[in-house]
C-alpha positions as CSV (number, residue, x, y, z in Angstrom):
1,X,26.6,-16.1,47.1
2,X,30.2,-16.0,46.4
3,X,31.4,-19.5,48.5
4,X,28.5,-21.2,47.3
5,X,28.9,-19.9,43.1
6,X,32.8,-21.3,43.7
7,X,31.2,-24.5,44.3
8,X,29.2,-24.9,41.5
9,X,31.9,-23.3,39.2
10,X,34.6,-26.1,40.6
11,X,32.2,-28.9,40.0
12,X,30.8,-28.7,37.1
13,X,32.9,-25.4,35.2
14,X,31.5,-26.4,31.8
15,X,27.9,-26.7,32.9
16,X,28.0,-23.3,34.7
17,X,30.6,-21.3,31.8
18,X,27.8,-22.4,29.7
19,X,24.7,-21.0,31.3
20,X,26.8,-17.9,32.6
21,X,27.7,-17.5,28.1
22,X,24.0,-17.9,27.5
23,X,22.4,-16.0,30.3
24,X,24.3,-12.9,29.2
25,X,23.3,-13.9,25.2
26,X,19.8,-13.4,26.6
27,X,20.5,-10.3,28.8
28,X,22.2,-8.4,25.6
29,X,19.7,-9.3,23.4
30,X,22.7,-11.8,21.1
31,X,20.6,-14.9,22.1
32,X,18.8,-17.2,19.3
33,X,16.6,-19.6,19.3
34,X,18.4,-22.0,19.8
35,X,20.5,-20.9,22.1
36,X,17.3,-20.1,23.7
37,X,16.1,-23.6,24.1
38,X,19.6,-24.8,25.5
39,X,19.5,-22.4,28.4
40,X,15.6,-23.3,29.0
41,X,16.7,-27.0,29.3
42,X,19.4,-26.0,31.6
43,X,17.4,-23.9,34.0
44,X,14.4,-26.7,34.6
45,X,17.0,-29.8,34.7
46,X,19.7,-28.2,36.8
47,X,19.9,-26.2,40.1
48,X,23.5,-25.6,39.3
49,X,22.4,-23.8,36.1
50,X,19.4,-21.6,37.9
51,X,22.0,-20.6,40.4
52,X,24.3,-19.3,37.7
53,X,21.5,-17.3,35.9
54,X,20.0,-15.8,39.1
55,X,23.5,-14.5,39.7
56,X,23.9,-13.2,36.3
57,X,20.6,-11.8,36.6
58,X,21.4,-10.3,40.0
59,X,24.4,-8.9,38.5
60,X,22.9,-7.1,35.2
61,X,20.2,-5.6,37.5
62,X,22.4,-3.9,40.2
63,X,24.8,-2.9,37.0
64,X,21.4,-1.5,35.3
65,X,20.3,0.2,38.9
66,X,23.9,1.4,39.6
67,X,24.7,3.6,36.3
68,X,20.9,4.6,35.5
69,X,20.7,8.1,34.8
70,X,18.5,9.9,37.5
71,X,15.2,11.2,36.4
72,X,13.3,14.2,37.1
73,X,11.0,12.6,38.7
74,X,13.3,11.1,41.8
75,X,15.0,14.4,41.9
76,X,12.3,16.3,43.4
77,X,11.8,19.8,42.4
78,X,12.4,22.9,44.7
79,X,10.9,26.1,45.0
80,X,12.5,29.7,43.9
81,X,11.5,30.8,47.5
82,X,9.6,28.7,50.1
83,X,6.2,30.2,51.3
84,X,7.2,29.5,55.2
85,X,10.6,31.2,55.2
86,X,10.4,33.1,52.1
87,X,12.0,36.4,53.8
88,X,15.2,34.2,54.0
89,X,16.9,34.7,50.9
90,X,16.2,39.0,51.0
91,X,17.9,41.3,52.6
92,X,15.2,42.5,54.6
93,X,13.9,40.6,57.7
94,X,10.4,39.3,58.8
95,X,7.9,41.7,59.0
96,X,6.4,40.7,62.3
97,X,5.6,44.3,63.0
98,X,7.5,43.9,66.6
99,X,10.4,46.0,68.1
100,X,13.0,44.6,70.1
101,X,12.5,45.4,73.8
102,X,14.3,48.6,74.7
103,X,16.4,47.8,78.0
């Protein structure tokens, strides 16, 4: 993405400053309706435009993903004591009711 987004930004750097300014008008919630119209015409008359939103796009998303605050439910919950090896965390050991054999 990088090569090809210096490409675009070199040929036309007004076209693509300008959909990068309104793409993140629209991401933050700052964008009106005009502004809202501009960057519609841009993204269905110019593929150098759509590649500069889908990059701002791809951007805000891994930003979003990368400081979200985990939730209880991805952190799964553990036990006090598990009912397999619960005799782990005492200080007496398994009651298996065998002795070690005397030698």
């Amino acid at each position: 993405m990088g090569q090809s987004q210096n490409n675009f930004e070199s040929e036309t750097p007004e076209l693509f400053d300008r959909t990068q300014e309104l793409s993140w008008a629209l991401l933050d919630d700052y964008i009106n309706g005009e502004e809202f119209t501009e960057l519609e015409d841009l993204l269905l008359n110019d593929k150098i435009a759509r590649e500069s939103y889908i990059g701002c796009v791809q951007l805000h998303a891994d930003l979003a993903s990368h400081f979200a605050a985990p939730t209880p439910a991805t952190t799964p919950a553990r036990p006090a004591r598990t009912p397999i090896l619960g005799f782990l965390g005492t200080d007496s050991g398994p009651l298996t009711g065998l002795n070690a054999p005397k030698s």
